[in-house]
Structures are given as structure tokens and as C-alpha cells.
C-alpha positions in Angstrom: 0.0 0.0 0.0 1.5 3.6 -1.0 2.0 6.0 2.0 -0.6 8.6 2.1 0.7 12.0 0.8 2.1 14.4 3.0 0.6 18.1 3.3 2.9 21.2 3.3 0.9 24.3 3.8 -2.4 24.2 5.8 -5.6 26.7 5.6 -7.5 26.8 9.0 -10.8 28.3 9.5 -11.8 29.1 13.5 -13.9 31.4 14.5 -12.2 32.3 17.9 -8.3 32.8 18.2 -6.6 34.0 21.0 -7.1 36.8 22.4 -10.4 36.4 21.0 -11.5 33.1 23.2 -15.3 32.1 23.7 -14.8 28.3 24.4 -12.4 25.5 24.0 -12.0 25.8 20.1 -9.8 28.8 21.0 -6.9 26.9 22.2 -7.6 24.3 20.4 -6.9 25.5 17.2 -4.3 27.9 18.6 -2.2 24.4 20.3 -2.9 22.1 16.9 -1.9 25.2 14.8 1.5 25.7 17.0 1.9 21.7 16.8 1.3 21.1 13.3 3.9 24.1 12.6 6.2 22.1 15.0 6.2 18.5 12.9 7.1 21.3 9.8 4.1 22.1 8.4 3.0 25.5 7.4 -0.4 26.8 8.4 -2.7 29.4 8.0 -4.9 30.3 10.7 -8.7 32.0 9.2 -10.4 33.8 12.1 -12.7 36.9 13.4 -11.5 40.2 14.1 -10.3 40.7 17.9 -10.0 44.5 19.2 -6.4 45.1 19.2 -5.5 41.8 18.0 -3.4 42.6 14.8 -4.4 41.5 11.0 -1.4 39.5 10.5 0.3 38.0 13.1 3.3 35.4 12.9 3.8 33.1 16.2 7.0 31.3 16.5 6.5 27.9 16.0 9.5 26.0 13.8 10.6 24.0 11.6 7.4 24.9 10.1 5.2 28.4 10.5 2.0 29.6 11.7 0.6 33.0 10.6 -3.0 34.2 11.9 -5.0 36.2 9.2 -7.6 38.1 10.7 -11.2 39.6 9.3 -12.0 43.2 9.6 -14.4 43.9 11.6 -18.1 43.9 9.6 -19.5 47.9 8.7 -22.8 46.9 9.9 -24.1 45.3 12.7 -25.8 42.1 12.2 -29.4 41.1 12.8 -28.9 38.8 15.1 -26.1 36.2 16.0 -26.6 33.9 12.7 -26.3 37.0 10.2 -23.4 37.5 12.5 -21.9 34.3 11.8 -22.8 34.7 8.0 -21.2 37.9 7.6 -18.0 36.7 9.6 -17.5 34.2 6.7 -17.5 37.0 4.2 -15.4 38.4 6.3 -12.8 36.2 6.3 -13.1 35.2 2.4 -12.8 38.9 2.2 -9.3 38.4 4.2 -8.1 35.4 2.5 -8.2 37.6 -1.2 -6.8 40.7 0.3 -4.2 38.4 1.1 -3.7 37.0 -1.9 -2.8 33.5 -0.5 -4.6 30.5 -2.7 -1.5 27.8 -2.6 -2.7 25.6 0.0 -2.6 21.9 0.5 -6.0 21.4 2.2 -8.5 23.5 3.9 -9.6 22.3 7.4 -12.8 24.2 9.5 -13.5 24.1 13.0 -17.5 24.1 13.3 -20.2 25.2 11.8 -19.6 28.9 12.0 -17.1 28.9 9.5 -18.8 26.1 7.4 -19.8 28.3 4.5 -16.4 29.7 4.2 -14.7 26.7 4.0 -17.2 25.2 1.0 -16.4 28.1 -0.7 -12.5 27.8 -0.5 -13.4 23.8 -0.8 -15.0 24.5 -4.5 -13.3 27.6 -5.4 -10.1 26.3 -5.0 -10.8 22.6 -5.5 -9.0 21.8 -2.5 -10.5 18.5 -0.1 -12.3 20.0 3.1 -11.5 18.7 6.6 -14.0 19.7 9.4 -13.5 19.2 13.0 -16.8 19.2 14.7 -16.3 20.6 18.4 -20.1 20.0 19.4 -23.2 19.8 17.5 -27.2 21.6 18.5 -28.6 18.6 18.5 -26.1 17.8 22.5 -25.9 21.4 23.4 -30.1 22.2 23.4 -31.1 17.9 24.0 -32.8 18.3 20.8 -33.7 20.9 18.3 -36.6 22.9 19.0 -36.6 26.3 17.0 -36.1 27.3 13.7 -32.5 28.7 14.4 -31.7 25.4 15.8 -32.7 24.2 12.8 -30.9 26.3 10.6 -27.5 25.2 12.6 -28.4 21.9 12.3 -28.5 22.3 8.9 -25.3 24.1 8.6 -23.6 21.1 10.8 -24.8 18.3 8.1 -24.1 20.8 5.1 -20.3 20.9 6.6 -19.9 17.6 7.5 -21.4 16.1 4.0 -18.9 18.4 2.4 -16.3 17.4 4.2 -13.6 14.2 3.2 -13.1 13.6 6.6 -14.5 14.7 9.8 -12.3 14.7 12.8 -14.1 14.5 16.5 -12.3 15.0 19.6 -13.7 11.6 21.3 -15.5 8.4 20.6 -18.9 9.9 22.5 -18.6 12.8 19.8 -18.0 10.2 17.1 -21.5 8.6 18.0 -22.8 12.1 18.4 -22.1 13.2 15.2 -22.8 9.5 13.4 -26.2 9.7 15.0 -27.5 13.3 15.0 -25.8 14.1 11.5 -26.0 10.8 9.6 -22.4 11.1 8.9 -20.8 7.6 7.5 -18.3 6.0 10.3 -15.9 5.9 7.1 -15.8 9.7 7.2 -15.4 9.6 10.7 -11.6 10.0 12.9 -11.0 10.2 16.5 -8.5 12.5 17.5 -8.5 13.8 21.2 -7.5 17.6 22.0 -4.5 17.9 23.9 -2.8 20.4 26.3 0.6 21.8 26.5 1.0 21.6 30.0 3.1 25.0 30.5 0.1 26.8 30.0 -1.2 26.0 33.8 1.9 26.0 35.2 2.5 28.8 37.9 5.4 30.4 38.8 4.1 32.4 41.4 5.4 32.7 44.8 3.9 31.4 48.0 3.1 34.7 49.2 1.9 36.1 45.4 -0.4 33.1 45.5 -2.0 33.4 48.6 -2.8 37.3 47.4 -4.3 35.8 44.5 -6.1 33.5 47.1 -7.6 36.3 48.9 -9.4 37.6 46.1 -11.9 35.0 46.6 -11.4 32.9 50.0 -10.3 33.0 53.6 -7.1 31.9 54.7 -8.7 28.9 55.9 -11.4 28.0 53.4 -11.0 25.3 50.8 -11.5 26.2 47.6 -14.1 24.1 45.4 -13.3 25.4 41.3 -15.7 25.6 38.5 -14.0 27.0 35.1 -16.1 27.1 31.8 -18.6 29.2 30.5 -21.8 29.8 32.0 -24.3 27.4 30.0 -26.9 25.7 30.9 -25.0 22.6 29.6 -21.9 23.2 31.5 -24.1 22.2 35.0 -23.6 25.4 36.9 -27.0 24.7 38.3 -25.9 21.6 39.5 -23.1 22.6 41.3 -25.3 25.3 43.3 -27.7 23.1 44.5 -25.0 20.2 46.0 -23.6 23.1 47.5 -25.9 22.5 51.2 -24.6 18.7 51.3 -21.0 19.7 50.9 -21.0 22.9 53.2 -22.5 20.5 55.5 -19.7 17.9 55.4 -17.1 20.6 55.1 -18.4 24.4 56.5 -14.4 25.9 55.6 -15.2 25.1 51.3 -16.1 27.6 49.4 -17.6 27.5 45.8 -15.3 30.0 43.3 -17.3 29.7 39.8 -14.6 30.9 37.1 -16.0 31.9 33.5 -17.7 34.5 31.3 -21.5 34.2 30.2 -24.4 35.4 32.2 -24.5 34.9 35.8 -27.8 36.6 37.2 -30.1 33.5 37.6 -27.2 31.6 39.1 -26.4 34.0 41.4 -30.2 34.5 42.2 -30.1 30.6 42.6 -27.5 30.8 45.3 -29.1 34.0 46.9 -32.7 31.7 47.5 -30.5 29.2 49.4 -28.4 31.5 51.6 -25.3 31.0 49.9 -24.1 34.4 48.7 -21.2 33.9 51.2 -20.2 30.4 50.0 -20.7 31.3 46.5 -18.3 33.4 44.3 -18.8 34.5 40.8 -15.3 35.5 39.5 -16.8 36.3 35.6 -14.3 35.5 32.6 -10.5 34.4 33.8 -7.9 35.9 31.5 -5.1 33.7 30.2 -2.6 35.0 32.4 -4.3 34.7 35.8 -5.7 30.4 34.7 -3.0 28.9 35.9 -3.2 30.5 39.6 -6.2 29.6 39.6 -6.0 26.2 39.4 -2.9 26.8 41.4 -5.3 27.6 44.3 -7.9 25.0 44.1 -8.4 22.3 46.3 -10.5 20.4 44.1 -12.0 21.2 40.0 -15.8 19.6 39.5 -17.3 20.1 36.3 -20.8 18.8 36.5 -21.5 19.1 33.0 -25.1 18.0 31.3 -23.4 18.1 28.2 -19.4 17.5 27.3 -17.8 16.3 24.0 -14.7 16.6 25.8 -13.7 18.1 28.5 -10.5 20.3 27.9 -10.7 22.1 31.4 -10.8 18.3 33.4 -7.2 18.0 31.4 -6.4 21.5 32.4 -7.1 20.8 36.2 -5.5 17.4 35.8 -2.4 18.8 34.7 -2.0 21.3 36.9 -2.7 18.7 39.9 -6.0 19.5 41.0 -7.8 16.7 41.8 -10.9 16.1 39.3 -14.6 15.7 40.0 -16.8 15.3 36.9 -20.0 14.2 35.9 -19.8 11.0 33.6 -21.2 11.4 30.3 -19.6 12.6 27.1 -15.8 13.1 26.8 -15.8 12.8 30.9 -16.0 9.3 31.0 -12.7 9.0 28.4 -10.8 11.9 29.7 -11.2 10.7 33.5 -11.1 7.1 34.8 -12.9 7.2 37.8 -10.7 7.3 41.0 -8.0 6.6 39.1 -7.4 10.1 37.5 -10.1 11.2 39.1 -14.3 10.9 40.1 -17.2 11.0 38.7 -20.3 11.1 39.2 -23.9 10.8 37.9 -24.6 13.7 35.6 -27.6 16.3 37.0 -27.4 14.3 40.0 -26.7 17.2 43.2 -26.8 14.2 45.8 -24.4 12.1 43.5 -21.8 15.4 42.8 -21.9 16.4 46.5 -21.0 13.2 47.1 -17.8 13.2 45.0 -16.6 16.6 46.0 -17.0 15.5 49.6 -15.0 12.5 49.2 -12.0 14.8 47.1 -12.1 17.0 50.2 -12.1 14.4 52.8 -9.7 11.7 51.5 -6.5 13.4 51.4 -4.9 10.1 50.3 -7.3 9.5 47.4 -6.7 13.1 46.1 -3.2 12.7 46.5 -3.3 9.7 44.1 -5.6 11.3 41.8 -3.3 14.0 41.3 -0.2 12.1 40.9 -2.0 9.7 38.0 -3.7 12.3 36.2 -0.4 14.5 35.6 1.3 10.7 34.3 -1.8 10.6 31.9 -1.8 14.0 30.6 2.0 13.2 29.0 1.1 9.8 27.5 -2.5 10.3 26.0 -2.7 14.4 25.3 1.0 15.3 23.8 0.5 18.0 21.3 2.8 16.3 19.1 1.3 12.9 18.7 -1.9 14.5 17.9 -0.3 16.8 15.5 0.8 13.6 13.8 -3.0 11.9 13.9 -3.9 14.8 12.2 -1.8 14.8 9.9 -2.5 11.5 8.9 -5.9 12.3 8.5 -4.7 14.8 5.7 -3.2 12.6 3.8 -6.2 10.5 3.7 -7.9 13.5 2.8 -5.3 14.4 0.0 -5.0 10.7 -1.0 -9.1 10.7 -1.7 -8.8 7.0 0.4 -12.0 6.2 1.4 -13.2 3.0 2.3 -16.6 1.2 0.4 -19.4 1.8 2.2 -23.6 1.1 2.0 -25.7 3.3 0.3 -26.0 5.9 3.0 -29.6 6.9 4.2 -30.5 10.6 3.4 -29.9 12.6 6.7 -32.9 14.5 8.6 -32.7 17.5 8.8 -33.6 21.5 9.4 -35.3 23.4 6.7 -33.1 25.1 3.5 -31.6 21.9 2.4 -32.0 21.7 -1.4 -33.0 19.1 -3.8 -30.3 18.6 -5.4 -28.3 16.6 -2.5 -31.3 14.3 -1.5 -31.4 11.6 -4.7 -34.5 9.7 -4.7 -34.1 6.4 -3.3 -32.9 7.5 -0.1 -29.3 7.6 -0.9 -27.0 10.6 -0.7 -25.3 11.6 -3.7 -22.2 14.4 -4.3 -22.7 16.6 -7.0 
């Protein structure tokens, strides 16, 4: 068998790039992108406009290089959030001409919001199409319900079926996406994220960190962390009402939620129970103040309804706080339970009191958690070795190797799909 061809110059569509960071695809890309430059390739990194984030910027990252083209920002203001997304990719195509830049390898897009954009570049420049798919609507809503929903859905089977391959960041995702988009498992590759662990390493001082520490607890108070955006999916809810059982068992924790989004029901939730004192809402922690805050934890629960991955439980891992998570999604392959660290039943208060009790009381079991989850975080989540999977999903891409499969049943899905990709006979066709 001939060894799958080798890419040299990359195109990567993202819409979020440091500084600009909403979620997880952020890093991400940003890590992959520094990685992939690392094994010598040369990539191109496609995203939004950032205030004070320059339109060209070139990161060190040899052999190989990694540039970050960034869109102007739009001269209108959008609709709503999907004209938004719309006008972002013209945005960016916008970029990619003013550039002048067409010699790539392969074009690869991270999610739906850049999905247009990357079919373009896909035809336009006849290059094959790689998509990650980070999440789909379908997990984050339990179903979809509206019409924008819908039209997301859509977009997410309109990507994926243009795709050649579609990369997922865990097996649960894998079955996500086979199920709720109809994608073909010969489309489909695993590849986890990864972290560099040097990102939540802190260098801080004793005495710095415990004036960081004060920010949030009393000298004496153990420090129960939440980081991650403030979704109804990411459990927040949860968390506040286990809060009584574990207050209970320990009166000295207290509850520091870390991340950006919308806090006013949550901290209304926390109010109705008495817990403003035991409760702190920190709002969105900046990349240079992550690390001490893991530094200060005494445990990291993330009670999630809804995880494909779980990049924060590898952050906490790494930076050895001991791990409490609910078990469905990504959890239950990133974490081995009281091994690299606990879980428990998802949207289950009683269930994650429970495990935050026993991290708090078992100094021996957190001790151990710590210690195994720093080993696994250099074996399984090495930038490099996922650069490499990566690769090799490119050059299946660039090869056109796909293995035979069934006629494939024609997906369901939202409303602006056309004709012309359902054929009669319940079969998918590519035209």
C-alpha cells in the first residue's frame, strides 16, 4: 500500500483565536496550529476580528510556520447572532483575497460557524475539506426545537457532507455526530484535543499566590473550582444546588465559579438558598491569571449535562488539582474514575456532592488522583502525537482514500436543504 501524501501548507478556519476566546475551540486550534507548525508544516490560521489583535500576526513555531489572518471587523451590525456568523465568513473570504494567499494543500474548519467559508474555499479552489466538529445543536439544546436550531443543524450536516473527513475530539462525539448528523463512520476519525501543559503551570510565589487567594477565600477556606462558560449545559445549576450537602460535610469550602457568560439566575439561585457567602462569581478568567487559579484550588468539578470533551478536566488534571466530573460525554474517556479522578452521575446534586465530599475528605485518594492524572496527561494528550494523527488524516484526505461503504440513508434534517443533495431512493449523492 503507497504511504498517504504528506501536506505542506495548511488553511484553518476558526472562529475564535486568542485573544479572542469564547470556548475551548480557541486553544484548540491555537495548540494544533503551533503543533502542526512544529512537525514542519505551514499553516494558516482564518479567524474573526479581535479589538487590538493585529491583521497578520506570525507566532514562533518552527521548523514549520504559523501565521493568523484576521477579518475586519463587519461595517454593519448584524441582525442577530446567525447574520453574524454569516457575515463573519465573508469576512474572512474577504481576508483570504486581500491576502492574496490561494496555494494551499488542504483547507480544514473548525465548526459550523465557519462552514460556508470553508465550502467556498473547498470549491473555489478545489482543495478537499477537513472539518472538525467541536459540538453539535442537536447535544448542546437535548434536541432541536426552533427554527434557528434548525438552521444550525443544517449548517452542521451541510459541513460535515462536504467534508472528506471529519475529525471528532472523542469516541462519545464520534456517535454524536454518526447519530444526530448521519455522517458515515468511514468519514469519521477520533483524535482527542491535547494540552501543553506549560500553560497552567504557575510560577508564582507562595506569598503572590496566597494574594491571588484572597481575592476569593479566607485563609482557611478550601477552595471548590468551576471554570467554563456559564451554559446551561456546562451544569452550573448543578453545582449550586449540591452546595448544602457539601457545606454540610465541610463548613471551611467555598464554591469560586470561574467563566464568562451570564450569571444573574445563578447567582439569584445561590441567593434563595443563603449562599451568597459560599458562592463566588469570578466572571471570565484571562489567560494569564488560569494557571493560579488552578494553582489555588483544592478540588475542579465540572458537573456538566453536556461534554464532547472536556478540555478544562485535562487542564485541572495537569495542573494537579484533583478532578470531580460528571460522567457522560468526553468525561467518561478523559477521566477514569478514582483513578485520575471521580465521577459522578450527571444532574445528580446528591451524586456530585457526594464526589466533592470525598476529594475534600480523602486526602490520600486526592493525593493519588493527582499524581495519575499528571502521568496521563503526557502519554494520551502530547500535542505532538496528535499533531501527527492529524496529519495523517490529511493525507487520507489528499490521498481521496476512502473506504466502500452502504448506500447511506439521506440525513434528517432542518429546513433550506436543497433538492439537489437528497437523490430519490434515499441515498446521498455528491454533485
Amino acid at each position: 500500500m503507497s504511504r498517504a501524501p504528506r501536506p505542506r501548507r495548511i488553511l484553518m478556519l476558526s472562529w475564535e483565536f486568542p485573544p479572542r476566546i469564547v470556548g475551548g475551540i480557541a486553544r484548540h486550534v491555537d495548540e494544533l496550529g503551533r503543533a502542526l507548525a512544529g512537525a514542519g508544516l505551514e499553516v494558516d490560521v482564518l479567524t474573526a476580528h479581535h479589538p487590538g489583535a493585529p491583521e497578520r500576526e506570525e507566532i514562533a513555531a518552527r521548523p514549520g510556520r504559523l501565521r493568523v489572518l484576521r477579518a475586519r471587523p463587519s461595517p454593519i451590525h448584524a441582525l442577530d447572532f446567525v447574520c453574524e456568523i454569516h457575515q463573519l465568513g465573508f469576512g474572512l473570504l474577504e481576508r483570504l483575497l486581500a491576502e492574496g494567499e490561494t496555494s494551499y494543500d488542504l483547507v480544514h474548519a473548525h465548526d459550523w460557524l465557519v462552514a460556508f467559508a470553508g465550502r467556498t474555499l473547498k470549491e473555489g479552489l478545489a482543495l478537499p475539506l477537513v472539518a472538525t466538529m467541536h459540538a453539535t445543536e442537536t447535544g448542546r439544546c437535548e434536541g432541536i426545537h426552533t427554527p434557528t436550531q434548525h438552521y444550525i443543524h443544517s449548517a452542521e450536516w451541510l459541513l460535515t457532507y462536504d467534508a472528506w473527513r471529519v475529525i471528532c475530539c472523542s469516541k462519545a462525539m464520534a456517535n454524536e455526530v454518526m447519530g444526530a448528523l448521519r455522517v458515515p463512520p468511514d468519514k469519521v476519525r477520533v483524535v482527542p484535543n491535547g494540552l501543553n501543559p506549560e500553560r497552567v503551570r504557575c510560577g508564582d510565589s507562595p506569598t503572590e499566590l496566597a494574594a491571588f487567594r484572597e481575592r476569593w477565600a479566607a485563609k482557611k477556606e478550601r477552595i471548590v473550582l468551576f471554570v467554563g462558560r456559564l451554559a446551561r449545559e456546562k451544569g452550573v445549576e448543578v453545582l449550586i444546588d449540591a452546595v448544602p450537602e457539601v457545606v454540610a460535610a465541610h463548613p471551611e469550602a467555598k464554591f469560586v465559579i470561574a467563566g464568562g457568560g451570564e450569571s444573574g439566575h445563578l447567582r439569584g439561585r445561590a441567593a434563595a438558598k443563603g449562599l451568597e457567602h459560599k458562592v463566588v462569581f469570578t466572571g471570565f478568567v484571562p489567560e494569564e491569571d488560569l494557571a493560579r487559579t488552578y494553582a489555588v484550588a483544592d478540588v475542579a468539578v465540572f458537573p456538566s449535562l453536556y461534554e464532547p470533551f472536556g478540555i478544562v478536566a485535562l487542564e485541572a488534571m495537569a495542573a494537579g488539582v484533583p478532578v470531580v466530573s460528571s460522567d457522560i460525554g468526553g468525561f467518561r474517556e478523559v477521566i477514569r474514575h478514582d483513578v485520575t479522578g471521580i465521577h459522578t452521575w450527571a444532574n445528580n446534586p446528591h451524586s456530585l456532592a457526594a464526589g466533592i465530599i470525598r476529594a475534600l475528605s480523602e486526602r490520600g485518594l486526592a493525593a493519588r488522583l493527582r499524581r495519575r492524572a499528571r502521568e496521563e496527561i503526557g502519554r494520551r494528550y502530547d500535542w505532538g502525537g496528535i499533531a501527527e494523527q492529524t496529519v495523517e488524516v490529511y493525507g487520507e484526505a489528499l490521498g481521496g482514500r476512502c473506504e466502500a461503504a452502504a448506500p447511506r440513508e439521506a440525513p434528517v434534517v432542518g429546513p433550506g436543504v436543497r433538492p439537489r443533495y437528497l437523490a430519490a431512493g434515499n441515498t446521498v449523492t455528491r454533485s
